[in-house]
ZALUM-491273 format. One record per residue: x, y negated, z of N, C-alpha, C in turn; residue number from 1. Coordinates in Angstrom, 3 decimals. Example, Ala and Ser with C-alpha at 12.3 -4.5 7.8 and 13.67 -1.06 7.14 Angstrom:
# residues 2
SITE      n_x      n_y      n_z     ca_x     ca_y     ca_z      c_x      c_y      c_z pos
SITE   13.190    5.690    7.800   12.300    4.500    7.800   13.200    3.300    7.800   1
SITE   12.850    2.250    7.080   13.670    1.060    7.140   12.900   -0.030    7.870   2
This chain:
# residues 224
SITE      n_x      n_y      n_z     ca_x     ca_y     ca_z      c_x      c_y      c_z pos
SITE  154.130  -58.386  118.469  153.801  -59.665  119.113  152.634  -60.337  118.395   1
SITE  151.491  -60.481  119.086  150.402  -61.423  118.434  151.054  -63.000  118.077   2
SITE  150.553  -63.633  117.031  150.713  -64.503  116.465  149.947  -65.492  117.252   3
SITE  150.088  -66.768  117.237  150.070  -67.965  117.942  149.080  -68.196  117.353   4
SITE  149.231  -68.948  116.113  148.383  -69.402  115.007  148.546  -69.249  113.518   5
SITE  147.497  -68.912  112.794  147.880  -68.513  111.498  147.244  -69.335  110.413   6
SITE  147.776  -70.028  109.444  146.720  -70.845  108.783  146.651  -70.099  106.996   7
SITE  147.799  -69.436  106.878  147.491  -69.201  105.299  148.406  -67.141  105.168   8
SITE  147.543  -66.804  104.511  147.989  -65.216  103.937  148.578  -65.380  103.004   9
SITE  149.448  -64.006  102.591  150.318  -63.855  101.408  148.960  -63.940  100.568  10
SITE  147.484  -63.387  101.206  146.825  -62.809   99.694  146.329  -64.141   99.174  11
SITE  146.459  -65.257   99.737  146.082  -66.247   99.359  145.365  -67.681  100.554  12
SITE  144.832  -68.517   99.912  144.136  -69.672  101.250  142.809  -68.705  101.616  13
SITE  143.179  -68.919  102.618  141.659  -68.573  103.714  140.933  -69.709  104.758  14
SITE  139.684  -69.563  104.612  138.848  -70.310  105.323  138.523  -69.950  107.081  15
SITE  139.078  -70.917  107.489  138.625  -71.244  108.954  137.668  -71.513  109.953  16
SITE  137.011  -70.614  110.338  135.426  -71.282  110.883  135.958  -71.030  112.403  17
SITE  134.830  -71.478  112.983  134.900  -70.777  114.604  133.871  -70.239  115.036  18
SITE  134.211  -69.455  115.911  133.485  -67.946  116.583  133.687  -68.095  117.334  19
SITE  132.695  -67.557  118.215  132.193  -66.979  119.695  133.142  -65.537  119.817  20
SITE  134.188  -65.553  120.503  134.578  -64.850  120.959  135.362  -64.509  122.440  21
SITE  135.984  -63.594  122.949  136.772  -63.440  124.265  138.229  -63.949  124.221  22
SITE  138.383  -64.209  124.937  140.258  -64.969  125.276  140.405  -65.774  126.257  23
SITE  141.326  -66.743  126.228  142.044  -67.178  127.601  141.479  -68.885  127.300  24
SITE  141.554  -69.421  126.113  141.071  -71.143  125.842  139.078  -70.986  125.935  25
SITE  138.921  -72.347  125.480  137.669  -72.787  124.781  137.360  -71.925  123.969  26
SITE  137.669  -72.585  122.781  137.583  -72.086  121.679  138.778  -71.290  120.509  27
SITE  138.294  -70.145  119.914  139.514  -69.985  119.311  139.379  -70.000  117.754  28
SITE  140.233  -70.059  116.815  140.141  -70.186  115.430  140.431  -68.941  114.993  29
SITE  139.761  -68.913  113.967  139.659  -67.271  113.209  140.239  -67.138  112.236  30
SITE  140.802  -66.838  111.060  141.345  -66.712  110.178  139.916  -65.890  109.086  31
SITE  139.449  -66.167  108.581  138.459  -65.107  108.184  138.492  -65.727  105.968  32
SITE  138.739  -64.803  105.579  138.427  -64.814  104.460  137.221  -64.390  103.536  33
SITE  136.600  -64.741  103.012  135.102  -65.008  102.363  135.344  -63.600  101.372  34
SITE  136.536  -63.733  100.464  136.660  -62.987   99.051  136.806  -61.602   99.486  35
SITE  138.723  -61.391  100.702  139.092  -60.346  100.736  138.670  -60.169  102.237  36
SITE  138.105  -59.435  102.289  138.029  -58.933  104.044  139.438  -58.560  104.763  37
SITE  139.204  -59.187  106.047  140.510  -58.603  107.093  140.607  -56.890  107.151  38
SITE  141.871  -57.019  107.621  141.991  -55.514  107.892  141.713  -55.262  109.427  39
SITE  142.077  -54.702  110.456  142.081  -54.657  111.697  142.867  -55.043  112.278  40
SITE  143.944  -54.912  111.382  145.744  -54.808  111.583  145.700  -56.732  111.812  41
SITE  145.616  -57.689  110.659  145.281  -58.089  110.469  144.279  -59.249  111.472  42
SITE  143.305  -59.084  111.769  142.597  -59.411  112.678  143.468  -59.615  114.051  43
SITE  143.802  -58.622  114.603  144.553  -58.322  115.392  146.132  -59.311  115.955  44
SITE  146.625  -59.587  114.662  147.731  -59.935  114.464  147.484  -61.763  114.111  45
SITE  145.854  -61.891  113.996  145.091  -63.470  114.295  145.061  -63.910  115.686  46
SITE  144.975  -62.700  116.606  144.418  -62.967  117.400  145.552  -64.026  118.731  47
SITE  145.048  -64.855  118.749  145.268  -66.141  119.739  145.066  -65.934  121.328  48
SITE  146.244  -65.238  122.234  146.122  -64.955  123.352  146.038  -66.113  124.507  49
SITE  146.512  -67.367  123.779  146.021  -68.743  124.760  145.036  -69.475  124.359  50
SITE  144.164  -68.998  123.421  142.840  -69.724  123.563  141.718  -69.098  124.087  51
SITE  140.734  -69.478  124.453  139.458  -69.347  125.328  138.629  -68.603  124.114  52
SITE  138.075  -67.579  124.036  137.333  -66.984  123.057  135.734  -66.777  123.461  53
SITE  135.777  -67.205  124.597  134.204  -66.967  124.921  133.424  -68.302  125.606  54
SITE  132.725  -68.271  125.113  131.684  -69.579  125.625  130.705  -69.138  126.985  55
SITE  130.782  -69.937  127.801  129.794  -69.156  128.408  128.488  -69.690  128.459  56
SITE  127.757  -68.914  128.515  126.300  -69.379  128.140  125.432  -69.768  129.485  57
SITE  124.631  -70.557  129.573  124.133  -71.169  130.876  122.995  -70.392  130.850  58
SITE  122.776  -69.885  131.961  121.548  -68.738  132.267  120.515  -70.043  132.791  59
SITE  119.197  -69.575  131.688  118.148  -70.777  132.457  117.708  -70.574  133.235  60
SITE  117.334  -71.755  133.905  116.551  -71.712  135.422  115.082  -70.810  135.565  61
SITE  114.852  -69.820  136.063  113.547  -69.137  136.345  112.660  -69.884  137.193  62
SITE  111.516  -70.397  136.630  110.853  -70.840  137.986  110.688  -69.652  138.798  63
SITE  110.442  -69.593  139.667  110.232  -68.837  141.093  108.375  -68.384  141.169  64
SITE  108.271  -67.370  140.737  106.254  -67.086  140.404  106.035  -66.021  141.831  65
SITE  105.102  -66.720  142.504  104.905  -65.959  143.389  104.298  -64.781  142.707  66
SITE  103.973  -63.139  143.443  103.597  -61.895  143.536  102.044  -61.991  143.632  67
SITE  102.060  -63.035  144.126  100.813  -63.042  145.156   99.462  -63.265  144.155  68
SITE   98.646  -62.322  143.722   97.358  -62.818  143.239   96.180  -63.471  144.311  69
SITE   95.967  -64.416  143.300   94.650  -65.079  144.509   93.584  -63.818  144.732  70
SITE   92.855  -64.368  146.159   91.605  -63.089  146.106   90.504  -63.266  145.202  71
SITE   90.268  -62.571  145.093   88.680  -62.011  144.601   88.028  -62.795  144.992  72
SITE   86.727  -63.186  144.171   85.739  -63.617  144.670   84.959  -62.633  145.496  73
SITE   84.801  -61.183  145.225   83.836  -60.241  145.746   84.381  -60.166  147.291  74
SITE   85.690  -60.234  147.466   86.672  -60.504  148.913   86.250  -61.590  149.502  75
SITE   86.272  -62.752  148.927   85.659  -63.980  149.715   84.187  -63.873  150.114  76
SITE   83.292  -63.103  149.447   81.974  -63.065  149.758   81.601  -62.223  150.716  77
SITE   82.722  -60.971  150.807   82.512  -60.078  151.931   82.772  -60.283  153.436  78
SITE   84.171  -61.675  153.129   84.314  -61.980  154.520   82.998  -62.957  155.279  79
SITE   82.688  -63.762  153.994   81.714  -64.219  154.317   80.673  -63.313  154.748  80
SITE   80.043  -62.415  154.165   78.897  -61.557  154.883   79.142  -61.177  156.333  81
SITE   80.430  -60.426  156.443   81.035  -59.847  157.808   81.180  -61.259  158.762  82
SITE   81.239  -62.232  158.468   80.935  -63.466  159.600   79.646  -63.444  159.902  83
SITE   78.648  -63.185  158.724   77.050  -63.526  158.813   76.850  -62.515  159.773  84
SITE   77.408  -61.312  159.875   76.663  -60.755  160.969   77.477  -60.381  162.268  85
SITE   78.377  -61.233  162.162   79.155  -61.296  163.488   78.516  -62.385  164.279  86
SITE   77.497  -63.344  163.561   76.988  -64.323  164.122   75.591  -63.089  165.061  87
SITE   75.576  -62.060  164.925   74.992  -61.012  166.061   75.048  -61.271  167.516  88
SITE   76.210  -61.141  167.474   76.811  -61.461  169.032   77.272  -63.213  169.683  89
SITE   76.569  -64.010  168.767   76.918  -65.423  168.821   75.245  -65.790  169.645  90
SITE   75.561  -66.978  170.379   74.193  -67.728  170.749   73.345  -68.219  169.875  91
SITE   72.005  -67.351  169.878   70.862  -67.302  169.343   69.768  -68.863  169.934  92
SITE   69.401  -68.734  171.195   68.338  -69.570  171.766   69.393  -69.835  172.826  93
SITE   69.328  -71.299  173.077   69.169  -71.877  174.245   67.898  -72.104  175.198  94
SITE   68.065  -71.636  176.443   66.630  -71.582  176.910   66.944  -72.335  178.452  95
SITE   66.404  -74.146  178.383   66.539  -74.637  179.432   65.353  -74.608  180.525  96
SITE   65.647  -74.156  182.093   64.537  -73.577  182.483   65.040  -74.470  184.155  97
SITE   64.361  -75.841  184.301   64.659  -76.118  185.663   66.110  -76.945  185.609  98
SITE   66.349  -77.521  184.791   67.669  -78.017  184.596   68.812  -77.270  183.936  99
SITE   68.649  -75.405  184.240   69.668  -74.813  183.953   69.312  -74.034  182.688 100
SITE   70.723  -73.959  182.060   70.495  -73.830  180.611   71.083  -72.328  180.670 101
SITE   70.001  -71.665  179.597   70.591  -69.915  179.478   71.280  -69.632  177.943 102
SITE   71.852  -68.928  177.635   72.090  -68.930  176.714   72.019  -67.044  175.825 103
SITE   71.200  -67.155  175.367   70.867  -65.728  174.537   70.850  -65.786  173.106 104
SITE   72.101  -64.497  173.704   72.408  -64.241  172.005   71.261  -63.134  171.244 105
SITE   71.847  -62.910  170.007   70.770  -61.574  169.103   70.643  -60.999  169.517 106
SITE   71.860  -60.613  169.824   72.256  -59.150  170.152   71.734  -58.481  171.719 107
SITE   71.090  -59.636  172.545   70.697  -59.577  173.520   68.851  -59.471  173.807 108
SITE   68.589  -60.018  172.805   67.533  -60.778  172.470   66.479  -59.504  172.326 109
SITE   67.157  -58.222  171.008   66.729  -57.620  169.938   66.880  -56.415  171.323 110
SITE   67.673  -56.297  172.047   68.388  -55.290  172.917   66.734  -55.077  173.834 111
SITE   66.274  -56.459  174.492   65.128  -56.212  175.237   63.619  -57.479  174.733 112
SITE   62.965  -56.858  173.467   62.162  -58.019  173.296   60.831  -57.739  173.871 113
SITE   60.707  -56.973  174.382   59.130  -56.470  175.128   59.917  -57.462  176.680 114
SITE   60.734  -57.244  176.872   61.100  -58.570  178.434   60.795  -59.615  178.201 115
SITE   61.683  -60.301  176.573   61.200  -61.894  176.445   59.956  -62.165  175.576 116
SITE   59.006  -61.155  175.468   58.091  -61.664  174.553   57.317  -62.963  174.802 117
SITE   57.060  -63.045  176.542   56.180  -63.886  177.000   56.821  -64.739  177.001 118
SITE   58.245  -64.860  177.292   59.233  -66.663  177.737   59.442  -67.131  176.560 119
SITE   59.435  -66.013  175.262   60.456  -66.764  174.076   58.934  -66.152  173.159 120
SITE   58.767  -67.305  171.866   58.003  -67.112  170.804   58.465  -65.947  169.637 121
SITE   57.699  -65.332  169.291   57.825  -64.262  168.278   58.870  -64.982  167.231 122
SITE   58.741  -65.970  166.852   59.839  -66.547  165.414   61.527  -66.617  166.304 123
SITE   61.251  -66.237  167.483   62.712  -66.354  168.100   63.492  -64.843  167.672 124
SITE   62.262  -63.757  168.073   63.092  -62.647  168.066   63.187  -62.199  166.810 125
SITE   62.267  -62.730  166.001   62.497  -62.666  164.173   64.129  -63.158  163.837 126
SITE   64.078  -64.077  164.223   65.123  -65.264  163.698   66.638  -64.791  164.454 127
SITE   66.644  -63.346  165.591   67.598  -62.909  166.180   68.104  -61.617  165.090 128
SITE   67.149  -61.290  164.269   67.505  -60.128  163.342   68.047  -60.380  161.684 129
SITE   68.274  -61.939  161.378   69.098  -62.544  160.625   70.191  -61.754  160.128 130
SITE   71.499  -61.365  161.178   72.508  -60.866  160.987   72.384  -59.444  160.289 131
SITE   71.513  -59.136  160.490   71.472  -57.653  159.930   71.168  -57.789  158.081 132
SITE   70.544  -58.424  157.893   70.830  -58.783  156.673   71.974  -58.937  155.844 133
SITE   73.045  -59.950  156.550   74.167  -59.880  156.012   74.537  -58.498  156.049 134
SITE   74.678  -57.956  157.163   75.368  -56.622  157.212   74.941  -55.836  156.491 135
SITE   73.806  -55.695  156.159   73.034  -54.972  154.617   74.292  -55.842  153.547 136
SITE   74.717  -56.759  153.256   75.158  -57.598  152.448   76.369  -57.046  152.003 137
SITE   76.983  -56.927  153.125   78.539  -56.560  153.547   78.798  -54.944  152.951 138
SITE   77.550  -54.209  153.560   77.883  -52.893  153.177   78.051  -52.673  152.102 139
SITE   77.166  -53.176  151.005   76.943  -53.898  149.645   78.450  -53.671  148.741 140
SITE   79.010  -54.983  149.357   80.673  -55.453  148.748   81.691  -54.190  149.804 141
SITE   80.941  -53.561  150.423   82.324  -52.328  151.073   82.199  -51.540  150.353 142
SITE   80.869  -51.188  149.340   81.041  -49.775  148.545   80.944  -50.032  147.490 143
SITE   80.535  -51.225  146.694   80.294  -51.316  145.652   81.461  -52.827  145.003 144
SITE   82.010  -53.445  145.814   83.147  -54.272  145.329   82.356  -55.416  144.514 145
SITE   83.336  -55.173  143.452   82.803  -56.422  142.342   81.248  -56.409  141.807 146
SITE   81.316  -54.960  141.735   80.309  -54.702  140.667   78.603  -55.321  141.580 147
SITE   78.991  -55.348  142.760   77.621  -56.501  143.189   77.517  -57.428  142.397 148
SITE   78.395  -58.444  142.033   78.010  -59.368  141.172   77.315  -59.220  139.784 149
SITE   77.415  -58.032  139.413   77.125  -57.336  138.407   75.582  -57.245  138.085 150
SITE   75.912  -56.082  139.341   74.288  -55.810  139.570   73.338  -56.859  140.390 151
SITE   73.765  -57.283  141.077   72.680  -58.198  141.864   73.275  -59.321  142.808 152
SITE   73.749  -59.899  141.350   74.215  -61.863  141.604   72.572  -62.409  141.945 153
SITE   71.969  -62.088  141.612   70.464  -62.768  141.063   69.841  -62.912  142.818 154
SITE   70.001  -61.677  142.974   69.995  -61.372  144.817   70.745  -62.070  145.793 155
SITE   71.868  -61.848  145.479   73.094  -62.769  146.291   72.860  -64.299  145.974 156
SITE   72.005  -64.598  145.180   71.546  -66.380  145.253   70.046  -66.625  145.948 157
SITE   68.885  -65.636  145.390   67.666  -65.617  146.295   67.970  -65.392  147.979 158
SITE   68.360  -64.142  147.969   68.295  -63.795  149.709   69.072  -65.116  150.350 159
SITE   69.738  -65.497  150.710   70.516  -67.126  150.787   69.610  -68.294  150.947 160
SITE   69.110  -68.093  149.784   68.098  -69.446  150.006   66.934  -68.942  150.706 161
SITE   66.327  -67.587  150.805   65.375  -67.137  151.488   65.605  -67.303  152.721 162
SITE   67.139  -66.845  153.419   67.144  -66.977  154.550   67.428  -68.588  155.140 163
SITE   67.873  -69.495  154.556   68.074  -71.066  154.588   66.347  -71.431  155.243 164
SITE   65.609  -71.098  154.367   64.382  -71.398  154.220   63.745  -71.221  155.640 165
SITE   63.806  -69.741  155.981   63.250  -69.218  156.818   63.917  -69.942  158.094 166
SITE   65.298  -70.023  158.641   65.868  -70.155  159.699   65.633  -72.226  159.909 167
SITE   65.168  -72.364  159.217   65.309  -74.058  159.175   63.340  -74.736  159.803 168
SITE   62.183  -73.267  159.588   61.514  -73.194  159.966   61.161  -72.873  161.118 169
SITE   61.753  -71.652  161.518   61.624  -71.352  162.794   62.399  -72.026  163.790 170
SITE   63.331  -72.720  163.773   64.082  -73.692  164.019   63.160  -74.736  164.683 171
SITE   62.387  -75.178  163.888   61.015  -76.063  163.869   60.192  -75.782  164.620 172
SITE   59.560  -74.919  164.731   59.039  -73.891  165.653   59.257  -73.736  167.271 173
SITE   60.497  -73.501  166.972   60.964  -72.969  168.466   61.461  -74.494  168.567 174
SITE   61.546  -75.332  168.555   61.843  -76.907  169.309   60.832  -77.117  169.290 175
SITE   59.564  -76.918  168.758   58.036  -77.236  169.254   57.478  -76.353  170.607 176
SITE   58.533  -75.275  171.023   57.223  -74.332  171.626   58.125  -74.844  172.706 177
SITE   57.200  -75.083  173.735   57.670  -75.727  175.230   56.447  -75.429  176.194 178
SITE   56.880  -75.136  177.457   55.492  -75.250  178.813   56.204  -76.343  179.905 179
SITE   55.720  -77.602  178.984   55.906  -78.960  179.635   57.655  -79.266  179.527 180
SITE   57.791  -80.178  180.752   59.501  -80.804  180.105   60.387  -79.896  181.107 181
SITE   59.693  -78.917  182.009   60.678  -78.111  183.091   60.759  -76.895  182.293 182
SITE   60.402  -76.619  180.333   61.006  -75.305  180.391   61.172  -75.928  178.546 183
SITE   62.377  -75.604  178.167   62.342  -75.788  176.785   63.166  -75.209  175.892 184
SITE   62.673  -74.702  174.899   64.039  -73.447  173.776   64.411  -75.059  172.924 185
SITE   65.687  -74.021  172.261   66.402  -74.683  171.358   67.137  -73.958  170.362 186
SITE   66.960  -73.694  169.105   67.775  -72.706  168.830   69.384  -73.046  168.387 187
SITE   70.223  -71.922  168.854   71.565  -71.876  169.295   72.389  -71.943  168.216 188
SITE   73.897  -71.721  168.084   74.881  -71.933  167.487   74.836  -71.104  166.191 189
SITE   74.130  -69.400  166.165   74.028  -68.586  165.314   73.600  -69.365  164.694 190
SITE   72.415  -70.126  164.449   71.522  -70.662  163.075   72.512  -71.413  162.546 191
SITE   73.216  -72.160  162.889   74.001  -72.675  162.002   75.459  -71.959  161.298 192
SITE   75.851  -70.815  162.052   76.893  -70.225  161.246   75.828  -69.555  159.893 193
SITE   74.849  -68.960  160.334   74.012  -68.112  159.422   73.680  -68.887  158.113 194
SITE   73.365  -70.514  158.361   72.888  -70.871  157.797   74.252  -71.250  156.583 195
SITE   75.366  -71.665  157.341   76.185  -71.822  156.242   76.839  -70.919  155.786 196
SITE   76.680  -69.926  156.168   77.038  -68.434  155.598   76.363  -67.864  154.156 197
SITE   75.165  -68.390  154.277   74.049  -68.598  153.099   74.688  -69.360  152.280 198
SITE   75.075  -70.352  152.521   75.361  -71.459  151.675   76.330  -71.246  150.356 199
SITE   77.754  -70.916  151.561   78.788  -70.144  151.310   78.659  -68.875  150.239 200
SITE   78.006  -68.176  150.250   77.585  -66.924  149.789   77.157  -67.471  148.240 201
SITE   76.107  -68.925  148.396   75.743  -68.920  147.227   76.463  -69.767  146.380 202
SITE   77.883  -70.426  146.853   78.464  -71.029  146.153   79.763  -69.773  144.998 203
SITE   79.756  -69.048  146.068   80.869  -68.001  145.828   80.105  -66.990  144.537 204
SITE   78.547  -67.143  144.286   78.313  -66.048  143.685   78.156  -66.996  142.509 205
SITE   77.601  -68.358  142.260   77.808  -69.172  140.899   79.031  -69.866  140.502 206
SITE   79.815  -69.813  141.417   81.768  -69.720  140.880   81.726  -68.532  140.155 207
SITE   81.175  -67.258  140.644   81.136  -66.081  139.904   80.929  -66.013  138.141 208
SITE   79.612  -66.687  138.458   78.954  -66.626  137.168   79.150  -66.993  136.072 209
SITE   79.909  -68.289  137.042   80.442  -69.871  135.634   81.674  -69.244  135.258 210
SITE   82.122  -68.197  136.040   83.888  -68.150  135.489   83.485  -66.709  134.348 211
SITE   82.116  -65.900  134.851   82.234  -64.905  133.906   81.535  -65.689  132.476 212
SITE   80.923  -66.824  132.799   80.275  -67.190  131.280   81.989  -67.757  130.238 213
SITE   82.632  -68.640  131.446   83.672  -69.153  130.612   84.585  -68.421  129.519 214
SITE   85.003  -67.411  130.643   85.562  -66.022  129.954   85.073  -65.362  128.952 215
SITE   83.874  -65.425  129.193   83.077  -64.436  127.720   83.110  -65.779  126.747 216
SITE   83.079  -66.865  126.597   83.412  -68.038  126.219   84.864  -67.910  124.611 217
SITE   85.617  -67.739  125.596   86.977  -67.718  125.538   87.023  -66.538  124.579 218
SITE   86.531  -65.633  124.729   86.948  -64.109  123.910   86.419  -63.996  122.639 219
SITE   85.031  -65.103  122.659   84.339  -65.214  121.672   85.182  -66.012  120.320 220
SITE   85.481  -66.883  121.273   86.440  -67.798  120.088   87.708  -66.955  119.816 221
SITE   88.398  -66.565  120.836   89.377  -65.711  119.883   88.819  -64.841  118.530 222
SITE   88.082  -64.284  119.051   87.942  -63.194  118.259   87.307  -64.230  117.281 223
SITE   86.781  -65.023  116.758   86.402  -65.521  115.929   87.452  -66.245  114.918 224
């Protein structure tokens, strides 16, 4: 029969602490001696079948971390390119002729320009071959990924502002070229996706830059 409670041995007084252990209470009391060690027998014959021997321990709260890594910058720049030249098939010139308004896209434009050479000004059908650029851009970040930024961040900030430059001129241009008030261009919806596609492009490639200077930043001082 296990013993209830035990406070003193034949071999002498023993000291009482408490332990983390298994049973039926809270807490249970040990019998443990400092000088002579228990036997098993002993131990055994301590052991307290109505007290609680185990504590239970409160498992901490996990925050909840999403899986999910943010994208890439080289990902954000590609979708961006692949818009720049989806603006292909978007309205290029508005061309009001008699009240009624036409609407021609690039992709229409580039398809027959020996037809519109005479109705539409040369900076129109220039300014319809925009998109292909990006798509040069795009192909860029489809085979080469990050490492564009690598090699030719320097590019991905010039070409941008080159094309800003250019499309904001001819723009100018073609709202000047008119034969009187019964025929007049305008250029269309593309210039402005294109144009903020540029924009876009060049914000995404000096987020690039500033986060690779920070980082090299950062490694420096460690290591220091």
């Amino acid at each position: 029969m296990p013993k209830i409670r035990i406070e003193r041995f034949d071999n002498g007084p023993v000291r009482c602490d408490t332990y983390v252990r298994s049973g039926l209470r809270e807490r249970q009391t040990i019998i443990e001696d400092r000088k002579i060690p228990l036997t098993q027998r002993e131990k055994d014959d301590c052991f307290d079948m109505y007290r609680c021997t185990e504590t239970r321990r409160s498992n901490p709260v996990r925050k909840k971390t999403s899986n999910k890594e943010p994208p890439q910058l080289w990902f954000v720049a590609s979708i961006i390119a692949a818009f720049g030249a989806f603006c292909l098939f978007m309205d290029s010139v508005f061309v009001t002729s008699m009240g009624v308004t036409l609407k021609l896209a690039s992709f229409e434009i580039l398809m027959k320009p020996s037809e519109l050479e005479g109705s539409l000004p040369s900076c129109a059908i220039y300014m319809s071959a925009i998109p292909f650029v990006f798509l040069i851009i795009f192909g860029m970040f489809a085979f080469l990924r990050e490492r564009v930024f690598e090699k030719a961040s320097l590019v991905l900030i010039a070409v941008p502002i080159f094309i800003i430059a250019v499309l904001v001129h001819w723009s100018n241009q073609i709202m000047n070229y008119s034969a009187g008030y019964m025929y007049s261009i305008s250029p269309g919806y593309a210039v402005l996706g294109e144009i903020g596609c540029s924009v876009a492009l060049i914000i995404v490639t000096v987020c690039h830059l500033v986060t690779g200077l920070v980082s090299q930043k950062r490694m420096t001082s460690r290591r220091r």
